[in-house]
C-alpha positions in Angstrom: -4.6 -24.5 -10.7 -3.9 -27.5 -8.7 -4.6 -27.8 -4.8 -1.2 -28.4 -4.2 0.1 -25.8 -6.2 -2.1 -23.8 -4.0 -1.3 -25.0 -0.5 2.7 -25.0 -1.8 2.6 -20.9 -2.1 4.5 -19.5 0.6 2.7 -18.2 3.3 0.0 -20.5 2.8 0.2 -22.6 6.3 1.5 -19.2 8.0 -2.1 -17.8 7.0 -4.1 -20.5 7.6 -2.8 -20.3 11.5 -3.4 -16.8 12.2 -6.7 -17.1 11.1 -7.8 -19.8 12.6 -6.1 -18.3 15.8 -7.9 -15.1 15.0 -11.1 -16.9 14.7 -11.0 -19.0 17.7 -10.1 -15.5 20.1 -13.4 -13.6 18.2 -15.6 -17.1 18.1 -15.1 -17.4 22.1 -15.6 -13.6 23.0 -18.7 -13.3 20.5 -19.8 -16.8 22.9 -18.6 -15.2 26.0 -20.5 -11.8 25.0 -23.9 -13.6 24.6 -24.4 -16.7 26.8 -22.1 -15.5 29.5 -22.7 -12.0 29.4 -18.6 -11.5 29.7 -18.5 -13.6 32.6 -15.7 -15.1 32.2 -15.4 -17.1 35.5 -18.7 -18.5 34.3 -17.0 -19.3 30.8 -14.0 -20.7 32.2 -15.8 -22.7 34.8 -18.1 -24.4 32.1 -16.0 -24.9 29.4 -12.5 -25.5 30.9 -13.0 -28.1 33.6 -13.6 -31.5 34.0 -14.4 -33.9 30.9 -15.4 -31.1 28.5 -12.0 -29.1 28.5 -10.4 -31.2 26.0 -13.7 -31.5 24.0 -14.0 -27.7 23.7 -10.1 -27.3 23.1 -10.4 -30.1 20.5 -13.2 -28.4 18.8 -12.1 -25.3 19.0 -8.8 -26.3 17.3 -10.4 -28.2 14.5 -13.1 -25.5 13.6 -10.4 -22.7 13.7 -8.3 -25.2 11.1 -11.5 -25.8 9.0 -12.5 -21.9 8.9 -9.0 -21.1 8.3 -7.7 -23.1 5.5 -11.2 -22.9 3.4 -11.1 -18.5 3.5 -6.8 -18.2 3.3 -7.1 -21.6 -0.2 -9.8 -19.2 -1.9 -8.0 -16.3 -1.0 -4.6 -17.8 -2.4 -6.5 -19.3 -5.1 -7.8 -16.3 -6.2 -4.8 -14.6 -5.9 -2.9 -17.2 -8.3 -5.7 -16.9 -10.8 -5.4 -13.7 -11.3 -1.3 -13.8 -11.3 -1.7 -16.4 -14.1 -4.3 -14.6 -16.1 -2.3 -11.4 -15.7 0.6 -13.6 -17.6 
């Protein structure tokens, strides 16, 4: 089981982009809950203006990516293994 046998499945990218979507919405209203207590003015104002927008939308977009494509590989991984096995 290659990585680019792996990566190559279909669905693979479609996956890794809804997740990391998923995981951005639930990572900023999990953040939003706790250090803003849903203020999201407050939130907004912070992270969205001036210099650190594109830091937070960078970082954001990168750690959604990372978190993404390491759970849907294993999951897509897995799932070959056991295709292969069941061969």
């Amino acid at each position: 089981m290659s990585f680019k046998e792996v990566i190559s499945v279909k669905g693979f990218w479609k996956s890794v982009i809804f997740l990391a979507i998923a995981f951005i919405i639930i990572y900023n209203l999990i953040n939003i809950g706790f250090s803003y207590n849903f203020n999201f003015d407050a939130f907004i104002d912070e992270k969205l203006t001036g210099t650190m927008a594109l830091r937070f939308i960078v970082a954001n977009l990168i750690g959604g990516f990372i978190y993404g494509f390491i759970v849907v590989f294993l999951q897509f991984r897995g799932k070959l293994k056991r295709e292969q096995k069941e061969r």
